[in-house]
C-alpha positions as CSV (number, residue, x, y, z in Angstrom):
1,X,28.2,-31.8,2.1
2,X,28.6,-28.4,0.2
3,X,26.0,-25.8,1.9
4,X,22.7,-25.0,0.8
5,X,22.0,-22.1,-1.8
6,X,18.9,-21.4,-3.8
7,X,19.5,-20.5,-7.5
8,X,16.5,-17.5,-6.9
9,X,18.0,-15.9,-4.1
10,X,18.3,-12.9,-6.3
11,X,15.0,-13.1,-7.8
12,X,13.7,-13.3,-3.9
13,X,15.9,-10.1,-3.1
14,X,14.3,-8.5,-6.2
15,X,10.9,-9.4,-5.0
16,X,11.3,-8.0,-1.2
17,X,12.5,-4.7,-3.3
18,X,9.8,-4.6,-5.2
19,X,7.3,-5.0,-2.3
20,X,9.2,-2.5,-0.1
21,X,9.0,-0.2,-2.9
22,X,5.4,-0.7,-3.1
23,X,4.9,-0.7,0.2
24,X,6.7,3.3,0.2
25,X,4.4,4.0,-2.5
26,X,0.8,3.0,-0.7
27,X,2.3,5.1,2.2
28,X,2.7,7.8,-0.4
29,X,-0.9,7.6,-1.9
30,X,-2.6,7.3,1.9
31,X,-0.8,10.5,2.4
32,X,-2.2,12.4,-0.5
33,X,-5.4,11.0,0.5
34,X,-4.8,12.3,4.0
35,X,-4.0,15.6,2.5
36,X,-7.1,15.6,-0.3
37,X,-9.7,14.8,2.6
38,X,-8.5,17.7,4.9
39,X,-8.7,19.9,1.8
40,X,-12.2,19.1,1.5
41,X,-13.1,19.4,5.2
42,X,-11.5,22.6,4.9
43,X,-13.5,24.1,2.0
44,X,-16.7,22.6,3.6
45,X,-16.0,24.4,6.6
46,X,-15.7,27.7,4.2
47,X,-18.8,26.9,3.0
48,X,-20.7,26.5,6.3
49,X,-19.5,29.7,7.6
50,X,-20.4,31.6,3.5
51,X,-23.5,30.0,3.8
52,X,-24.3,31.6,7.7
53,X,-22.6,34.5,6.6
54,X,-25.1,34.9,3.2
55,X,-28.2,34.0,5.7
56,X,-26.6,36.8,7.3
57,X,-27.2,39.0,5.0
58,X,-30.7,37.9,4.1
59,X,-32.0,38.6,7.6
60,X,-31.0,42.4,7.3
61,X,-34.0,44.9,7.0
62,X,-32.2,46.8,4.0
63,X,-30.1,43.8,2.6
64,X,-27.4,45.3,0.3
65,X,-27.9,44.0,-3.1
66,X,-24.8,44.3,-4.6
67,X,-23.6,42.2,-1.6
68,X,-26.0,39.4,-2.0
69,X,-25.2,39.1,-5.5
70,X,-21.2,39.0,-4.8
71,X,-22.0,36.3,-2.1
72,X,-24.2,34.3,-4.7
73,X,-21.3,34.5,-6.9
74,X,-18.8,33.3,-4.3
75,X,-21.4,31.0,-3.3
76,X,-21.0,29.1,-6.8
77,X,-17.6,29.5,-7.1
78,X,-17.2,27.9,-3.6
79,X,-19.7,24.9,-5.1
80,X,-16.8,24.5,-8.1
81,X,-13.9,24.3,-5.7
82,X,-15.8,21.6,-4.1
83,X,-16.4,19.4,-6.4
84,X,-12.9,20.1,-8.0
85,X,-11.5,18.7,-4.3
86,X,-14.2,16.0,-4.5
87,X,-12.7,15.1,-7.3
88,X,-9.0,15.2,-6.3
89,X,-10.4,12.8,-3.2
90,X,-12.1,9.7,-6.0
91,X,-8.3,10.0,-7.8
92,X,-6.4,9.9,-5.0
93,X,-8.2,7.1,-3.3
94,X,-8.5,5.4,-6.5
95,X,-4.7,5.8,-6.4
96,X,-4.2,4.6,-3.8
97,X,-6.3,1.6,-4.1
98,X,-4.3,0.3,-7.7
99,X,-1.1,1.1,-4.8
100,X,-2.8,-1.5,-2.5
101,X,-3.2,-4.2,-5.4
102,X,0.3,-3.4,-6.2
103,X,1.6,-4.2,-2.8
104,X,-0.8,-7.3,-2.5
105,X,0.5,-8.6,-6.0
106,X,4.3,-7.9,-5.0
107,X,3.8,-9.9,-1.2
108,X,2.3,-12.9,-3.3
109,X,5.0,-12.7,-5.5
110,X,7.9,-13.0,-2.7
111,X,5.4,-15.5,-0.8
112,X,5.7,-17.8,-3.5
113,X,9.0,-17.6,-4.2
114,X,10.1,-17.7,-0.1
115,X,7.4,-21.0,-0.5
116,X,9.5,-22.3,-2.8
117,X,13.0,-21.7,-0.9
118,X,11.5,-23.5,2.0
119,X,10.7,-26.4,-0.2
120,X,13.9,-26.6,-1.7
121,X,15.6,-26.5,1.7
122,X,13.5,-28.9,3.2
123,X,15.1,-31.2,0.3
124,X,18.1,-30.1,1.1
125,X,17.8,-31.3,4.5
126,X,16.4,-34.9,3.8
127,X,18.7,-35.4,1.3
128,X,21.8,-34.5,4.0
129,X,20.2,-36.4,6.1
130,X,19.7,-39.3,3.9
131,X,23.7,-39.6,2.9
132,X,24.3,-38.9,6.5
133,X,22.6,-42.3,7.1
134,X,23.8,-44.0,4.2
135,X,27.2,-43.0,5.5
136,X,26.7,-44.5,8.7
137,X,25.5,-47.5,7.5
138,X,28.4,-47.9,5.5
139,X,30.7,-47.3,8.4
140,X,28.5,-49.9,10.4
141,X,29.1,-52.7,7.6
142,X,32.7,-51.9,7.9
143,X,33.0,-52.7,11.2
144,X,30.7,-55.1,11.3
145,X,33.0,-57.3,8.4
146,X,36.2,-56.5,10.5
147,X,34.5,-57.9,13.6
C-alpha cells in the first residue's frame, strides 16, 4: 500500500510559520514593554530625587526665587514626560496583548489542522490494516481450497 500523505501538509507548514512568526512578534512587543517600563522607573526616579531636591530648596533661609521657579517649571515638565512614558507603557502593553491573541489564534489554527492530520492517519492505518486482513484471509481461503 502507497504511503500516507496529507493533502494540507502545506497548509500545516504555513500554519507553524505563521505561529513562529507570531511567536517572534510577542517576544518583540514584551521587549518594548520591558524597555517602556524601565523608561518610566527611570523618569520616576528623576522625579523623586527633583522633588527632594525642590524641598531642598524650600528649607533654605533665603530660598532663591528665581531657582524655585526654574524647579517648578522642570517640575511640570518632568509631570508631562511622565505621563507621555505612561502612555508609551498602555500602547505597548496593549501591543503586546493583540501579539498574544495573535499567537493564541495562530496555535489553534495549527492545532486543528495537526488534529485533523492525526485523524486522517489514524484512517490510514485502519484502513491498511483492514486490507492487510482481508489479504490474509484471502490467502487462508486459498490454502484452505488446495488442502
Amino acid at each position: 500500500m502507497k504511503r500516507f500523505q496529507f493533502r494540507l501538509e502545506t497548509a500545516l507548514r504555513l500554519r507553524r510559520l505563521a505561529e513562529q512568526q507570531a511567536q517572534a512578534a510577542l517576544a518583540e512587543a514584551e521587549r518594548a514593554v520591558l524597555a517602556a517600563e524601565q523608561a518610566l522607573t527611570k523618569t520616576l526616579g528623576e522625579r523623586e530625587r527633583h522633588l527632594a531636591y525642590y524641598a531642598q530648596l524650600q528649607q533654605q533661609s533665603k530660598p532663591d526665587i528665581a531657582l524655585i521657579a526654574a524647579t517648578c517649571q522642570y517640575t511640570e515638565i518632568l509631570e508631562e514626560h511622565l505621563e507621555t512614558q505612561r502612555q508609551i507603557v498602555r500602547t505597548a502593553l496593549d501591543a503586546r496583548d493583540k501579539r498574544r491573541e495573535a499567537l493564541q489564534t495562530s496555535r489553534r489554527e495549527r492545532e486543528l489542522i495537526e488534529k485533523l492530520k492525526e485523524k486522517k492517519h489514524q484512517e490510514y492505518l485502519l484502513q491498511e490494516a483492514a486490507e492487510e486482513q482481508a489479504w490474509l484471509d484471502e490467502v487462508a481461503v486459498l490454502r484452505f481450497g488446495r488442502a
